[in-house]
N, C-alpha and C positions, 0 to 999 in steps of 0.2 A: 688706325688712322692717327695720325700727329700733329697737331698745332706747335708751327714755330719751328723756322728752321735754323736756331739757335746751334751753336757744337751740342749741346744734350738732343736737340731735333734729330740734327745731322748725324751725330753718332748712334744714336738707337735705331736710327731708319736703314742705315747701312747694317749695325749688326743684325737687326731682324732679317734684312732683304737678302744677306749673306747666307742664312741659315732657313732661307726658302720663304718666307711666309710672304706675303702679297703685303705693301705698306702703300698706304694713300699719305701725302705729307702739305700741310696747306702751308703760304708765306704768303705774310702781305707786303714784301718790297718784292717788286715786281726783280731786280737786278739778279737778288739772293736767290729767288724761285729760279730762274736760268739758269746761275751757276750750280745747282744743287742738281737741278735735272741733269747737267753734264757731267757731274761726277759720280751720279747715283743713275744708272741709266735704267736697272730695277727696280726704280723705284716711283711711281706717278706723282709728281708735284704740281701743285695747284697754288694759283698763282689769288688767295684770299686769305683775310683776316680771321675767317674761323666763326663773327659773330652773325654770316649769315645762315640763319636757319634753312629757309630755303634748298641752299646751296648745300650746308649738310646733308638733309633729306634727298637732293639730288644724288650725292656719291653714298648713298646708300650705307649711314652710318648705322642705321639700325641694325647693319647683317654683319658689324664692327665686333671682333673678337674683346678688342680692346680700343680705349682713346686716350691719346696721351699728348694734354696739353701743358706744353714747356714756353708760350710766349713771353713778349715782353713784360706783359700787364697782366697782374697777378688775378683783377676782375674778369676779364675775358675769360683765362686760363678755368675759372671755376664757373663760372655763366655757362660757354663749351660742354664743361664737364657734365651739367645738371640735363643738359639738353640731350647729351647722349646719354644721359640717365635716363632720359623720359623715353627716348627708343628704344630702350631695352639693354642697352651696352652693358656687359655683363661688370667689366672691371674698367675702372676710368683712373687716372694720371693725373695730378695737378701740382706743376711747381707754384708753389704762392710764398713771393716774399716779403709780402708784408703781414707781419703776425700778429695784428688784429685779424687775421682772417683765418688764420690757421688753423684756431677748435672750431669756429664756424661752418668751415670744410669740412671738417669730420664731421660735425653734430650733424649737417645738409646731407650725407648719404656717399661723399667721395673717398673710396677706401684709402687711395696710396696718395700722399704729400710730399713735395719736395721743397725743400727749403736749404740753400747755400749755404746760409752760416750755420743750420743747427746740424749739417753734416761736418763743416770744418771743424765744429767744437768738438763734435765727436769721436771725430780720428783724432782731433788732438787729444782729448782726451781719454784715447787707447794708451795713447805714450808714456801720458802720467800715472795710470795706473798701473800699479807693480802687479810680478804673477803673470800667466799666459794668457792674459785678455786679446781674443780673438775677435771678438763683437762687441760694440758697447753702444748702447743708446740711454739719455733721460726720459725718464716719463713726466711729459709737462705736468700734467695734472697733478702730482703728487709729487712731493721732496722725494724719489729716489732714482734707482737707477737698475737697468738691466742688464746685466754683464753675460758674457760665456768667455768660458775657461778652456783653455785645455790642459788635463790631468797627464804632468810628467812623473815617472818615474819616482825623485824627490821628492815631488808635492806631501806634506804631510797628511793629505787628505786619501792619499792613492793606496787602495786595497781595504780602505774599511767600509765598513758598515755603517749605511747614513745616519742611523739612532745613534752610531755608539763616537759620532761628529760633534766636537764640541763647536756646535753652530751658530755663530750670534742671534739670537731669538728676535730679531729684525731686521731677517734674512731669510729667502726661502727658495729652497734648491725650484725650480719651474720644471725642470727635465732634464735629459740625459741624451745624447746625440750619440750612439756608439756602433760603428762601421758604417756610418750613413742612415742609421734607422733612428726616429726618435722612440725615446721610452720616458714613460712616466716613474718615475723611480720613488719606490716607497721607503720606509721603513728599514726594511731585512735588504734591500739595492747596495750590492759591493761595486764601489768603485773602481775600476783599472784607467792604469796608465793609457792613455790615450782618447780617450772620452772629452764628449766637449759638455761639460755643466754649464745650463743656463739656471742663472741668480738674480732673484729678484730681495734688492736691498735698501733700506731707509741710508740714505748717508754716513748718519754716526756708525752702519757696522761695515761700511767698505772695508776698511783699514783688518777687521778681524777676518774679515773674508778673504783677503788677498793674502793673509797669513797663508790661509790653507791650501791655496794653489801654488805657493814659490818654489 
């Protein structure tokens, strides 16, 4: 089920429906809920805001794989969320843009957050960091960040031994992604070309970090 038939409503409703799954999708402009149903014809839209409970419990969200509310108001979006928490929804969706709200949502039980600018910063800040940075997020709660790499050929990191890595000591490899499998990479763990390293880092050792993947 999806609150909000925003382009994120629209687009996730479509790619789900594409790839089979059964999508329930609510709008409260009656216009949008029309146009949506004409070009999603896979897809059930429902023509409400999302805050009546009721009307939840009516389309049967407790038997909801997932809910995923993208609306305008970043309150509903997380009110929604809590409701199909309380029926059981296994995994719930919340874009919330306003970030007094944002650990609140996590601390309240809502697993995945969406948030505009902390995604733009993000991408933008794949660009500026040097090295094969493939993924890159902040962790609010704490000055650092979590990078994945991928290990080329040159990297001076590729083909050794993670002890024998001169590592900035406010850095820590998290794991090793290599042919699609994650591994916990210890100690005696050789590195090869091609591995994606995720890196958990304090800011002051970016810089030595990126060394080791260029």
């Amino acid at each position: 089920m999806i609150l909000g038939g925003s382009q994120i409503g629209f687009k996730t409703a479509r790619s789900l429906s594409e790839k089979g799954f059964n999508v329930k999708l609510l709008e409260e402009d009656k216009d949008r809920a029309f146009d949506i149903a004409d070009e999603l014809p896979k897809v059930l839209v429902l023509h409400s805001d999302g805050r009546k409970v009721d009307l939840l419990e009516e389309e049967n969200i407790g038997d909801m794989d997932a809910f995923i509310a993208v609306g305008k108001n970043s309150e509903t979006n997380i009110m929604s969320c809590l409701v199909a928490k309380s029926k059981g929804v296994k995994k719930t969706v919340a874009l919330v843009e306003n970030m007094d709200y944002f650990e609140l949502s996590h601390s309240i039980g809502i697993e995945t957050l969406i948030n505009k600018k902390l995604l733009a910063a993000n991408n933008i800040f794949r660009y500026i960091r040097k090295g094969e940075v493939v993924a890159m997020t902040k962790l609010s709660n704490m000055n650092a960040e979590l990078l994945e790499f991928e290990v080329k050929p040159s990297s001076a990191i590729c083909n050794k031994v993670i002890k024998n890595v001169d590592f900035p000591r406010s850095a820590i490899i998290g794991g090793v992604i290599r042919d699609g499998l994650g591994v916990i990479a210890l100690g005696d763990f050789k590195i090869q070309a091609g591995d994606r390293i995720v890196v958990c880092c304090l800011l002051q050792s970016i810089k030595g970090v990126e060394k080791l993947f260029r």
